[in-house]
N, CA, C and O atoms as a GROMACS GRO file, in nm:
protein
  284
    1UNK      N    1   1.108   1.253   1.395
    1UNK     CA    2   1.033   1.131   1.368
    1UNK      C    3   0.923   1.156   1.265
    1UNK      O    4   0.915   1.080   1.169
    2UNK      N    5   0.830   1.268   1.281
    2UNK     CA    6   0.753   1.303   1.145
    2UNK      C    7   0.771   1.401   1.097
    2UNK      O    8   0.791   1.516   1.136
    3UNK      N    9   0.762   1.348   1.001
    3UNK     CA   10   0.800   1.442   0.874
    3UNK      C   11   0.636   1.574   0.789
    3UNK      O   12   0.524   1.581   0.840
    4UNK      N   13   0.675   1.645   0.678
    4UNK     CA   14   0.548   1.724   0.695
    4UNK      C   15   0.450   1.690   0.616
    4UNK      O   16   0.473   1.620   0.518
    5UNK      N   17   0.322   1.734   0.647
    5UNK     CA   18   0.217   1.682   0.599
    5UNK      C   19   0.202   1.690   0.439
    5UNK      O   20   0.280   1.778   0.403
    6UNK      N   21   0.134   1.636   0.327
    6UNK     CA   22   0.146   1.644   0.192
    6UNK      C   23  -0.004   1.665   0.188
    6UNK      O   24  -0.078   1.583   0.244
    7UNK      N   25  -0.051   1.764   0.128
    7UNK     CA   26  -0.158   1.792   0.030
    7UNK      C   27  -0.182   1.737  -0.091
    7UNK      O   28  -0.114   1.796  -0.175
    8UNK      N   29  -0.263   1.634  -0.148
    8UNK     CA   30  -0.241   1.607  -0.298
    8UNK      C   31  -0.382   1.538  -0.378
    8UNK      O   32  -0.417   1.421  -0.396
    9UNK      N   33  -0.438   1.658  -0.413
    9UNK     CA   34  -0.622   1.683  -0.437
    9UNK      C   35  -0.704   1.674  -0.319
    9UNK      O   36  -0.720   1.756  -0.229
   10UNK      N   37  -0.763   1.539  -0.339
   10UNK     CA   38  -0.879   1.543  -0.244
   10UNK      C   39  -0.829   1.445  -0.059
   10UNK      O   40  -0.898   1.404   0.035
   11UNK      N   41  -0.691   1.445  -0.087
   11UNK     CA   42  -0.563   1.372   0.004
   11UNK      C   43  -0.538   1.407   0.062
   11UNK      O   44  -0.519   1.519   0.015
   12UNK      N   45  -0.497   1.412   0.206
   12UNK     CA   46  -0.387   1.442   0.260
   12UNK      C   47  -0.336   1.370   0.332
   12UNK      O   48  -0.398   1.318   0.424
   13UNK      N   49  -0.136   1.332   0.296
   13UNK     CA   50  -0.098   1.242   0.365
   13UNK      C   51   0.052   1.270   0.452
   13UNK      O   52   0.147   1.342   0.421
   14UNK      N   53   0.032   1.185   0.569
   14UNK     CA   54   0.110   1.187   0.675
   14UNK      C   55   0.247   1.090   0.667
   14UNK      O   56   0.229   0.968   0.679
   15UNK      N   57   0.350   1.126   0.651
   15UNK     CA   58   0.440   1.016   0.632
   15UNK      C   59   0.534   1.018   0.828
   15UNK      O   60   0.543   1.109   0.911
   16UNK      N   61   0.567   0.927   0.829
   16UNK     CA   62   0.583   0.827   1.016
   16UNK      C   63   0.721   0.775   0.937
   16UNK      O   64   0.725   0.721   0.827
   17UNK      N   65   0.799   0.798   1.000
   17UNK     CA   66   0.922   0.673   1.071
   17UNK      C   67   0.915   0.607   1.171
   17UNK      O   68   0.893   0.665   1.277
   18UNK      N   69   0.929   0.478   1.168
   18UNK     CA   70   0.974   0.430   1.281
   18UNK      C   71   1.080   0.350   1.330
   18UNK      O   72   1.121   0.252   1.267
   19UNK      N   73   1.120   0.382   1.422
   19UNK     CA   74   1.295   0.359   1.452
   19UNK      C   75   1.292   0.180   1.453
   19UNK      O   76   1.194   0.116   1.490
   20UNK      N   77   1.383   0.136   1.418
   20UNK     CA   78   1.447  -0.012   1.388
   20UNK      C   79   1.354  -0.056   1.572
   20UNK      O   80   1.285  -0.157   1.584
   21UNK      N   81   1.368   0.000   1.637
   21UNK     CA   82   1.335  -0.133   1.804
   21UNK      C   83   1.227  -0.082   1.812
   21UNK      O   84   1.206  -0.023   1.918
   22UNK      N   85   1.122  -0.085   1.715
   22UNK     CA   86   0.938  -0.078   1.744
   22UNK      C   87   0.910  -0.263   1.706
   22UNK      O   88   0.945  -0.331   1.609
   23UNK      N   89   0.850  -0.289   1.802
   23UNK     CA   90   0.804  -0.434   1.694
   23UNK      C   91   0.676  -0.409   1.621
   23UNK      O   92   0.596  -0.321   1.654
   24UNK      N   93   0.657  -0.505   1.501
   24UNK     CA   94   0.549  -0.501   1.453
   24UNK      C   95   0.382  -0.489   1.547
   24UNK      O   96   0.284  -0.434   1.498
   25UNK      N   97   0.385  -0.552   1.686
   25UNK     CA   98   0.264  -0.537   1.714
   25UNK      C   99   0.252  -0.358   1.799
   25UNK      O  100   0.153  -0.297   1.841
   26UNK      N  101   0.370  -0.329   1.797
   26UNK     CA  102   0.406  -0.172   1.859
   26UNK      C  103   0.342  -0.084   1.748
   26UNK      O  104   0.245  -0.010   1.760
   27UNK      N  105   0.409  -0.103   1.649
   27UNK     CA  106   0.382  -0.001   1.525
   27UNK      C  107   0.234  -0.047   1.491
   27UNK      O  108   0.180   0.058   1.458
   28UNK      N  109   0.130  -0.161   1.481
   28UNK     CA  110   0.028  -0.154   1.398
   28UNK      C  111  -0.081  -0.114   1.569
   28UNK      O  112  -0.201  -0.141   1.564
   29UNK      N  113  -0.046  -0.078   1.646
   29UNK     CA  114  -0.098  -0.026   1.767
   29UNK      C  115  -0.089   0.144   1.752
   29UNK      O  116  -0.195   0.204   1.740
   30UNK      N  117   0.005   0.198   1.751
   30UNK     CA  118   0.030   0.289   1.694
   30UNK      C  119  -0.034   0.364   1.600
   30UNK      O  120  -0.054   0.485   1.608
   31UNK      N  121  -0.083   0.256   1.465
   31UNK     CA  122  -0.138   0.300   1.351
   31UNK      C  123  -0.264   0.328   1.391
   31UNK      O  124  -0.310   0.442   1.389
   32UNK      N  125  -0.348   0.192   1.443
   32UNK     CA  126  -0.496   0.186   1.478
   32UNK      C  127  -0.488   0.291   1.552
   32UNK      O  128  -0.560   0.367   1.487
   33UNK      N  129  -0.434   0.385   1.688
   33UNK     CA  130  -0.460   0.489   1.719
   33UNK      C  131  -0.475   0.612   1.681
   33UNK      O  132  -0.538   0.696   1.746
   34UNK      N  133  -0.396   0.640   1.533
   34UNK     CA  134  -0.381   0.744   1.435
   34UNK      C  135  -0.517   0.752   1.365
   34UNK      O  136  -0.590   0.849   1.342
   35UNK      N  137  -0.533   0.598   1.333
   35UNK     CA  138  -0.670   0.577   1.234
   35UNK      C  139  -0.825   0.586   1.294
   35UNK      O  140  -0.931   0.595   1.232
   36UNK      N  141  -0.794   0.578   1.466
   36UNK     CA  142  -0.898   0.574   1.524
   36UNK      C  143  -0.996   0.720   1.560
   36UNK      O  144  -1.115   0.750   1.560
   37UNK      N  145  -0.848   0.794   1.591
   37UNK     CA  146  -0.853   0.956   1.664
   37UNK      C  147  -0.840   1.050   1.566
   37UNK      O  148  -0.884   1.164   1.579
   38UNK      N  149  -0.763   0.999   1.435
   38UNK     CA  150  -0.752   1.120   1.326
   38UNK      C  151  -0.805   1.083   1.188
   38UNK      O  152  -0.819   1.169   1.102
   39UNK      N  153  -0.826   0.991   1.174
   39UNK     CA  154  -0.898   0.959   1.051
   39UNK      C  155  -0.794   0.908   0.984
   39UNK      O  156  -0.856   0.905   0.878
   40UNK      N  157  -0.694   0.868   0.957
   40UNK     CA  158  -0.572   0.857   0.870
   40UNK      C  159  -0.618   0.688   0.877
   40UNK      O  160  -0.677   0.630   0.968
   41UNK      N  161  -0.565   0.632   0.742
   41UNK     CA  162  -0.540   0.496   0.667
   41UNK      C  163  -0.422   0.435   0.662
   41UNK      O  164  -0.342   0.526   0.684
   42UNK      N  165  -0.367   0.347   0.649
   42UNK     CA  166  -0.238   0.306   0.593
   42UNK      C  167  -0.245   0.321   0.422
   42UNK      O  168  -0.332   0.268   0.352
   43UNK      N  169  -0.152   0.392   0.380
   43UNK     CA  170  -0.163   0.452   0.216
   43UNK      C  171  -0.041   0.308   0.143
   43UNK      O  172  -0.062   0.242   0.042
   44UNK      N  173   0.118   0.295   0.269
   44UNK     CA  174   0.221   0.277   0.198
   44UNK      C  175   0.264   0.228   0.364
   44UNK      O  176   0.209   0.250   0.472
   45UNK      N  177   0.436   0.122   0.311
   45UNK     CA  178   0.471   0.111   0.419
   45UNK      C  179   0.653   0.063   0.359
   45UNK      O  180   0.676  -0.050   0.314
   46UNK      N  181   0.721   0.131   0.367
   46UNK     CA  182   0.893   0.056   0.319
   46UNK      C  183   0.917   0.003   0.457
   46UNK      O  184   0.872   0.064   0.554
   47UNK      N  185   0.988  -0.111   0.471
   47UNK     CA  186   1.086  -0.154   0.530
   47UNK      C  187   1.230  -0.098   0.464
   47UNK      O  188   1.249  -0.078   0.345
   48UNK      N  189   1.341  -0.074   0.592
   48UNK     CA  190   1.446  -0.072   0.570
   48UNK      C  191   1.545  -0.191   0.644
   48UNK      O  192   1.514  -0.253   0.746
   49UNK      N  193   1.646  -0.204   0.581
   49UNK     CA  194   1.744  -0.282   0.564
   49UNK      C  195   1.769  -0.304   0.725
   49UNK      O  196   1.789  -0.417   0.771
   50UNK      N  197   1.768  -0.192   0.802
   50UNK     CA  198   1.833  -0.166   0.916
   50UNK      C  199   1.703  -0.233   1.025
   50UNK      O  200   1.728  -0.296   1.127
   51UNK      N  201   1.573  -0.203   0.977
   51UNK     CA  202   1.442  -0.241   1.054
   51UNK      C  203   1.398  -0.093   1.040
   51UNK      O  204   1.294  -0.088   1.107
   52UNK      N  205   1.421   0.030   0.990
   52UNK     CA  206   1.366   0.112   0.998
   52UNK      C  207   1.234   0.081   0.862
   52UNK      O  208   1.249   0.016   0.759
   53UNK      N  209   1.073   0.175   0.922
   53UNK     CA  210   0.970   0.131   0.857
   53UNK      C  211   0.948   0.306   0.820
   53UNK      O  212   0.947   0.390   0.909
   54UNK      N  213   0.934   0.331   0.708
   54UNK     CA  214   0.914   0.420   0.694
   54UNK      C  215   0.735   0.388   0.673
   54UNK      O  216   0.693   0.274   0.650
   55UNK      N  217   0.647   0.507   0.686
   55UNK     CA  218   0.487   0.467   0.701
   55UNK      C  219   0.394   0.570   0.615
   55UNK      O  220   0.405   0.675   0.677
   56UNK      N  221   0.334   0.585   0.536
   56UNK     CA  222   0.262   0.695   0.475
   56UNK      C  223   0.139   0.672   0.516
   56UNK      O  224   0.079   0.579   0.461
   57UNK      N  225   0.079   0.739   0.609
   57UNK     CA  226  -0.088   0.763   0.668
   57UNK      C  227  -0.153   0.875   0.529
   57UNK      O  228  -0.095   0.974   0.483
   58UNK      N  229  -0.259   0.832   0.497
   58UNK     CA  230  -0.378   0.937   0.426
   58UNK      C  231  -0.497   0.955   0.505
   58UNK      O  232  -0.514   0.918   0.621
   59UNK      N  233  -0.586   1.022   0.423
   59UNK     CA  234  -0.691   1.078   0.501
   59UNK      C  235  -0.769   1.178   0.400
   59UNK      O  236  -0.693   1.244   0.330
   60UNK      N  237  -0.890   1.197   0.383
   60UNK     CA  238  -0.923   1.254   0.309
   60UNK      C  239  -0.961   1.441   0.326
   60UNK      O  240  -1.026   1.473   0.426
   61UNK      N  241  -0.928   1.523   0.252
   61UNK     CA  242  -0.909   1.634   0.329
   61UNK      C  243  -1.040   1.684   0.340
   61UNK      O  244  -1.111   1.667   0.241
   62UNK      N  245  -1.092   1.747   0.446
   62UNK     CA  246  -1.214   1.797   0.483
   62UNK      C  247  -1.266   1.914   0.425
   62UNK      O  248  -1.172   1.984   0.390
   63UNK      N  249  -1.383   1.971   0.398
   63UNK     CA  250  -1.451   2.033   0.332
   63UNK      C  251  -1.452   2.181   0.403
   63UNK      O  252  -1.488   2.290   0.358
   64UNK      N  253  -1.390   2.136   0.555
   64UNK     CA  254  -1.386   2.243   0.638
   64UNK      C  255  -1.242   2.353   0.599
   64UNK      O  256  -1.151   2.280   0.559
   65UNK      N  257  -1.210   2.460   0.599
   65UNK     CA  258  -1.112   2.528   0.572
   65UNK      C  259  -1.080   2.567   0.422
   65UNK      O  260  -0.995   2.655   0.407
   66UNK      N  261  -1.136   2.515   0.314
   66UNK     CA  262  -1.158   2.554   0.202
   66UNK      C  263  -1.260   2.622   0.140
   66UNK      O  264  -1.369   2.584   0.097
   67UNK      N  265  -1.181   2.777   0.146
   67UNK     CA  266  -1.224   2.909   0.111
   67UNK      C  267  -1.335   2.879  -0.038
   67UNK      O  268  -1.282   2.846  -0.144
   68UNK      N  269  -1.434   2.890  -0.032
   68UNK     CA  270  -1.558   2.953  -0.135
   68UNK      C  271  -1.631   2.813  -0.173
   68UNK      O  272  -1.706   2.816  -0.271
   69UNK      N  273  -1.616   2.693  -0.103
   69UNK     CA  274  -1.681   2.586  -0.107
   69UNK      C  275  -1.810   2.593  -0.073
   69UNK      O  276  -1.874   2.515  -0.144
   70UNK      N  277  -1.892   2.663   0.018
   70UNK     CA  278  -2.010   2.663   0.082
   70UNK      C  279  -2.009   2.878   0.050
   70UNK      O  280  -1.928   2.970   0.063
   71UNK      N  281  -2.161   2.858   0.004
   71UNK     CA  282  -2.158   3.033  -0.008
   71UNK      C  283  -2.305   3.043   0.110
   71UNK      O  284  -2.352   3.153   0.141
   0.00000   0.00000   0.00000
């Protein structure tokens, strides 16, 4: 169901499937919990043909874990 995380500058984003039998108020419940507990945004969102939603979460990457930022 998820796929791996993307690094891209000051980004980092989370891409979500969700299977065709989520309804819309399932999936934006879903989101607000991602956005609430992890910091992630809605970046992107495809619909597919079938009802599958593919979802791209961002988030901005933290200052924490990057080697020679703070001396």
């Amino acid at each position: 169901m998820n796929d791996e995380a993307v690094i891209e500058g000051d980004w980092e984003y989370q891409p979500l499937r969700l299977p065709p039998g989520v309804s819309r108020r399932t999936a934006a419940v879903q989101l607000a919990i991602h956005a609430e507990f992890a910091g992630w945004e809605l970046a992107r969102v495809l619909l597919f043909g079938d009802g599958t939603r593919k979802v791209w979460l961002r988030r901005r990457r933290s200052a924490v874990g990057i080697p020679g930022l703070f001396t």
